[in-house]
N, C-alpha and C positions, 0 to 999 in steps of 0.2 A: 472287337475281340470277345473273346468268352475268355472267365477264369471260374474254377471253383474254388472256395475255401476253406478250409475243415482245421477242427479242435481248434479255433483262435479262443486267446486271452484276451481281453481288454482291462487292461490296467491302467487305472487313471488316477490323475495326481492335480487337485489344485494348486496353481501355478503364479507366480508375482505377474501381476498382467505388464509391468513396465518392461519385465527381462525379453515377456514373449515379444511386446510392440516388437523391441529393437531386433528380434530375429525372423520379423516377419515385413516382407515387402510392403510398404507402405499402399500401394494398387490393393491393399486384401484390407478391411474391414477385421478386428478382432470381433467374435462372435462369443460373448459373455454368457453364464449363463446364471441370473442375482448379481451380475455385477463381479464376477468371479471366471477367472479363465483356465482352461483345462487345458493337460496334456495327455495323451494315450503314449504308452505303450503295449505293440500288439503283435504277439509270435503267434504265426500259424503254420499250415502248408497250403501249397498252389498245388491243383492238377486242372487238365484241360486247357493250358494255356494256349493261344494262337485265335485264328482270325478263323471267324465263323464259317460255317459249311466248309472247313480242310478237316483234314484227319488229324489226330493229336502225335506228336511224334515223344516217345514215353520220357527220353533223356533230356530234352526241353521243353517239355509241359508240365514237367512235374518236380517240386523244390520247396524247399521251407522260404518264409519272407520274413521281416521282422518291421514293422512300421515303426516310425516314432512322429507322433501327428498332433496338432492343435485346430482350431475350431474358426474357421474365418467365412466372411457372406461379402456377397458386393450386392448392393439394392435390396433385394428379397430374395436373394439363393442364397441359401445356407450350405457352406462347403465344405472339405479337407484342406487342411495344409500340411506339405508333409516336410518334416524338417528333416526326414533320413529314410530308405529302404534298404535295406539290409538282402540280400540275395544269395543262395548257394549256388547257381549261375551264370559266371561271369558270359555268356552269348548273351542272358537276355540284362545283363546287368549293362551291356553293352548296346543293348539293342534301346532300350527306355531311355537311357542317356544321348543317344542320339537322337530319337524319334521324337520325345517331350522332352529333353532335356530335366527331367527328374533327377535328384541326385542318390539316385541308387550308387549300392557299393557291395563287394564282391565281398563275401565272407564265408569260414570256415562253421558251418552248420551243419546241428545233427540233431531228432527229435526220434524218442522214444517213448513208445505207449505200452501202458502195461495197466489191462482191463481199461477203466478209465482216467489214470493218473499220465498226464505226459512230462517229460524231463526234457527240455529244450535247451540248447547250448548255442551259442554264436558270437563270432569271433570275428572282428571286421578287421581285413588284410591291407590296411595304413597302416603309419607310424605313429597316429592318433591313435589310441585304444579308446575303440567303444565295445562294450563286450556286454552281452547279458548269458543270464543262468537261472533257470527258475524250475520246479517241479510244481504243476499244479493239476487243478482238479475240478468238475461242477459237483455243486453240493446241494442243488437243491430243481424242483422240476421245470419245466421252459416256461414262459412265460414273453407276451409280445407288449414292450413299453406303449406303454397311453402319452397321446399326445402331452405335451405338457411338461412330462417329467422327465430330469435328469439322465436317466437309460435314453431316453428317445431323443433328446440333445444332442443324448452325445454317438448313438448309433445308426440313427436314421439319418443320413446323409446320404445323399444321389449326386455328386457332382464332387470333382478336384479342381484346387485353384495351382496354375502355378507360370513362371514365363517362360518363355521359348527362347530361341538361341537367340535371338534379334534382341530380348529385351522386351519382348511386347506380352501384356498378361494374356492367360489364356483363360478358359474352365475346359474341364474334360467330365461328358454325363456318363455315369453309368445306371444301371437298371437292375433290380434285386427285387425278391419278396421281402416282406417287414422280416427283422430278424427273431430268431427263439432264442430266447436268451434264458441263463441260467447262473443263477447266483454260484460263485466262484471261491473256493480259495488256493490259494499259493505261499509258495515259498523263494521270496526272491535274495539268492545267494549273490547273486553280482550284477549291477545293472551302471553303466558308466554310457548308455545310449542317447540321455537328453547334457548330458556333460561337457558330450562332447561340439553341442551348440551351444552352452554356456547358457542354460536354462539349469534352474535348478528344485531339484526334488526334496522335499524334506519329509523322511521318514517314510514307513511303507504308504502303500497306494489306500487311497480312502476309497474306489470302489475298484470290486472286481466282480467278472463276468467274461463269462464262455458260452461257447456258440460251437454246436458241432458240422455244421455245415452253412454254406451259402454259395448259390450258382450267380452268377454274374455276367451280364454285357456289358460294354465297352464302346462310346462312339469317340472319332477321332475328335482331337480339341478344336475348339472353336475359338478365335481370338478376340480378347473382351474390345467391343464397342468404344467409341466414345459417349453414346447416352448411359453404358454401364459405369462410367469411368466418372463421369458428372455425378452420376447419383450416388456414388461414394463419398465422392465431394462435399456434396449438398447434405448428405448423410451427419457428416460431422459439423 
């Protein structure tokens, strides 16, 4: 697949590492970072969605998404976990849910830009309310994380972990340039996203950062091994 990604936020929050264990599949390694576990949240837009060398068809290749993600490795891959995608199309919310069985969800989404401040809204159509609302903004010029530090922890990932419909884990790679990143700020008016996994937030996000683009491949998922499955094991 190819996707593009533009004006994302990455808003991140340290996290009780015991609430994440219990909301993450045991098959997934938590992936610390000091001994401390992270959550993102992360509003952006998709264009160019679909499967490479086709033409983009404009009504579904292009939509706002909203991540809500923590940090998990099996052996030496450092991955995604995603506890939520949030979608303003329900075809492809439709489509990932059968395809990876991800647990996207169909929401009421609207982002607006105005010079460089975006105003993002999203409103997920359960009877759970998970809802966010934020205006933000970059505040300062790009810059690409050095290995090592907390920015490159938590943005440089190439691979999702998550299981298929059988039950059995997966990873899914994708492929990017290092990202440009840009010190960030915002304003988060309503955010009930990691909530609604009974993770909990406390108080605004300790880092922020935006990104105004990023292009993306996609290969299909691959199902983790048993020498994968062992070295998780052996890991603990």
């Amino acid at each position: 697949m190819t996707q593009s990604w533009h004006d994302l936020l990455f808003a991140h929050w340290r996290v009780d590492v015991s609430e994440v264990r219990r909301a993450v599949p045991a098959a997934f390694d938590l992936d610390l970072f000091d001994g401390e576990a992270w959550l993102g949240v992360v509003p952006f837009r998709m264009t160019n969605v679909g499967l490479r060398a086709t033409p983009a068809v404009p009504w579904l290749s292009a939509f706002p998404e909203l991540n809500v993600r923590t940090y998990v490795r099996v052996a030496d891959r450092p991955g995604v976990y995603f506890f939520s995608l949030d979608a303003a199309r329900w075809l492809a919310v439709a489509a990932a849910r059968t395809l990876f069985n991800l647990p996207y969800y169909t929401a009421d989404m609207t982002v607006e830009r105005r010079h460089d401040v975006l105003r993002y809204k999203s409103a997920r159509r359960t009877r759970q309310p998970a809802e966010f609302k934020a205006t933000y903004e970059p505040t300062g010029r790009g810059f690409a994380a050095s290995p090592g530090s907390i920015e490159y922890f938590l943005t440089e990932r190439y691979c999702l972990y998550h299981h298929n419909r059988r039950g059995f884990p997966y990873r899914l790679d994708i492929h990017h340039l290092p990202w440009s990143l840009q010190v960030a700020r915002a304003e988060i008016i309503v955010n009930s996203m990691a909530a609604a996994r009974d993770v909990t937030l406390d108080g605004a996000p300790a880092l922020l950062h935006f990104a105004s683009r990023q292009d993306v491949v996609a290969w299909p998922p691959a199902r983790l091994g048993e020498r994968d499955q062992r070295s998780v094991a052996d890991a603990r």
